[in-house]
C-alpha positions in Angstrom: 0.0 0.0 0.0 1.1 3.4 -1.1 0.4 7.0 0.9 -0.1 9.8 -1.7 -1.5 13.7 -1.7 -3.6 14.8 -4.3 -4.3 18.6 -4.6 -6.8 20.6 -5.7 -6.8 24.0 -6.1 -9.9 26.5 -5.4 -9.4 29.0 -7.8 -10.0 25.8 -10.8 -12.6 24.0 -8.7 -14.7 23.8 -5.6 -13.0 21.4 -3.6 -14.1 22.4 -0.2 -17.6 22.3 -1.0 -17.2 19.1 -2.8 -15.4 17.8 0.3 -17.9 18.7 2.6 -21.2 17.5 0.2 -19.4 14.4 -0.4 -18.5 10.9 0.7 -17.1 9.5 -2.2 -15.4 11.3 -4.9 -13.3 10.9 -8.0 -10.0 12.8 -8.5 -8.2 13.2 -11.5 -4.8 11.3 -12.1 -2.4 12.8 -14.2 1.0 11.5 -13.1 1.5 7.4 -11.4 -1.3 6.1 -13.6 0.5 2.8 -12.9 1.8 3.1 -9.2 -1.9 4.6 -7.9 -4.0 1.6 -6.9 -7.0 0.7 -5.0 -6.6 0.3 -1.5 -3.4 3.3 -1.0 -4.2 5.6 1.4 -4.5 10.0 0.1 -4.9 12.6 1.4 -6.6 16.0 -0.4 -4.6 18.8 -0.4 -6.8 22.3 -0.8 -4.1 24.3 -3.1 -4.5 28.4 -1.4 -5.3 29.8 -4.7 -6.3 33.5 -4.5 -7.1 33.0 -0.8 -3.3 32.9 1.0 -2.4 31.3 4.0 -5.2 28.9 3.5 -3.0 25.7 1.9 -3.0 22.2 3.7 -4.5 18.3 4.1 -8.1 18.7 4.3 -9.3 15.0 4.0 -8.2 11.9 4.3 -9.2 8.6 2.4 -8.8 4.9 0.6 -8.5 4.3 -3.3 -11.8 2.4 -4.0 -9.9 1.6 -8.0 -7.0 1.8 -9.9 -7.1 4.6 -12.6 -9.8 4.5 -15.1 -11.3 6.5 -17.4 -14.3 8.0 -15.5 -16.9 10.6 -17.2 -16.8 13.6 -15.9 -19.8 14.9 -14.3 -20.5 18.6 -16.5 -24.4 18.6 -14.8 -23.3 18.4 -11.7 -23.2 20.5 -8.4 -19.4 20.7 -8.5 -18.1 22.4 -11.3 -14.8 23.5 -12.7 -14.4 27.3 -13.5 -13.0 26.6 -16.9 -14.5 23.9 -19.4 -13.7 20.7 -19.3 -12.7 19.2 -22.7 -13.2 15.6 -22.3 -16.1 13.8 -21.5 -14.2 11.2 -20.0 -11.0 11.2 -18.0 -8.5 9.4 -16.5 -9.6 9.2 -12.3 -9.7 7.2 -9.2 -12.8 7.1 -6.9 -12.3 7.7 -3.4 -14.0 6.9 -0.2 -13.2 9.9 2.3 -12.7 8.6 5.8 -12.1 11.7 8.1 -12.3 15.5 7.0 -10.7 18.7 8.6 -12.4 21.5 7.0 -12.4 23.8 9.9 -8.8 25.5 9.4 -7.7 25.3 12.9 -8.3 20.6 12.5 -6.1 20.6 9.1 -2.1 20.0 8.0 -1.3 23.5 7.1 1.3 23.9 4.8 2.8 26.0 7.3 3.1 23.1 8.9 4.9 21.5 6.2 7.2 24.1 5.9 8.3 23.8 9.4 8.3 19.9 9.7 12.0 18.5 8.8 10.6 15.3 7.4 7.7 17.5 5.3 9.7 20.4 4.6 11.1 19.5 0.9 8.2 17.9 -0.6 7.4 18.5 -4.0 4.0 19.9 -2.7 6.2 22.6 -0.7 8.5 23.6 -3.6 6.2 24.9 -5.6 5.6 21.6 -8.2 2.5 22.0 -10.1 0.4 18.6 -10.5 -2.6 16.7 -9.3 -0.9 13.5 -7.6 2.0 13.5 -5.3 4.1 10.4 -4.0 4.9 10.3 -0.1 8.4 8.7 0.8 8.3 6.5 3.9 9.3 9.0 6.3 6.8 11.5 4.8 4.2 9.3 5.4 4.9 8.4 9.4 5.4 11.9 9.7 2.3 12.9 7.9 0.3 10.3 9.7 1.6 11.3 13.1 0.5 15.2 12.6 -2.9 13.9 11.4 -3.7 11.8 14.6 
């Protein structure tokens, strides 16, 4: 079993709303297609987008499939603020087990920054992307400031 952190970021989509409406979700997979598989632990990380200071883990949950193309949902309450091209893309459904959407219950990036194990993620450094990898460390660390 893996431990990975997939980001979304607010100023592309509503992912705090569709956190908090949602059990199970899908989340795109653009990088790992083949390492990403059902039954790895993620965690959702809210990019800040416009709204600073507000960057960290905001859910936790399990892989319920490996990537497959999944149709993207263009009637539904969760939209993206740009149009999606394709009516079907590559995804992963996922079956949220805890939330922190109250700022004060969440990972802050700040946090990351500060941690010596979390500190030089590729989440951190400014990478752009959807899915991140989690060395071993990362992930007992990572687990240790969620519990």
């Amino acid at each position: 079993m893996r431990t990975w952190i997939f980001q979304g970021n607010p100023d592309d989509f509503p992912i705090y709303e569709y956190i908090k409406g949602c059990d199970e979700i899908t989340w795109l997979v653009n990088k790992y297609e083949d390492k990403i598989k059902e039954g790895d632990e993620v965690y959702i990380w809210k990019g800040a987008g416009k709204e600073k200071g507000s960057a960290g883990i905001i859910a936790k949950g399990i892989i319920l499939c490996n990537p497959k193309l999944i149709e993207t949902d263009l009637d539904g309450p969760y939209q993206w603020t740009y149009p999606r091209k394709l009516k079907e893309e590559l995804r992963v459904r996922i079956k949220l087990i805890d939330k922190r959407l109250n700022p004060a219950n969440r990972v802050s990036r700040e946090e990351f920054e500060g941690d010596l194990d979390l500190m030089n993620h590729a989440i951190i450094s400014g990478y752009q992307g959807i899915n991140f990898k989690l060395k071993d460390v990362q992930v007992e660390r990572l687990n240790e400031l969620w519990n």
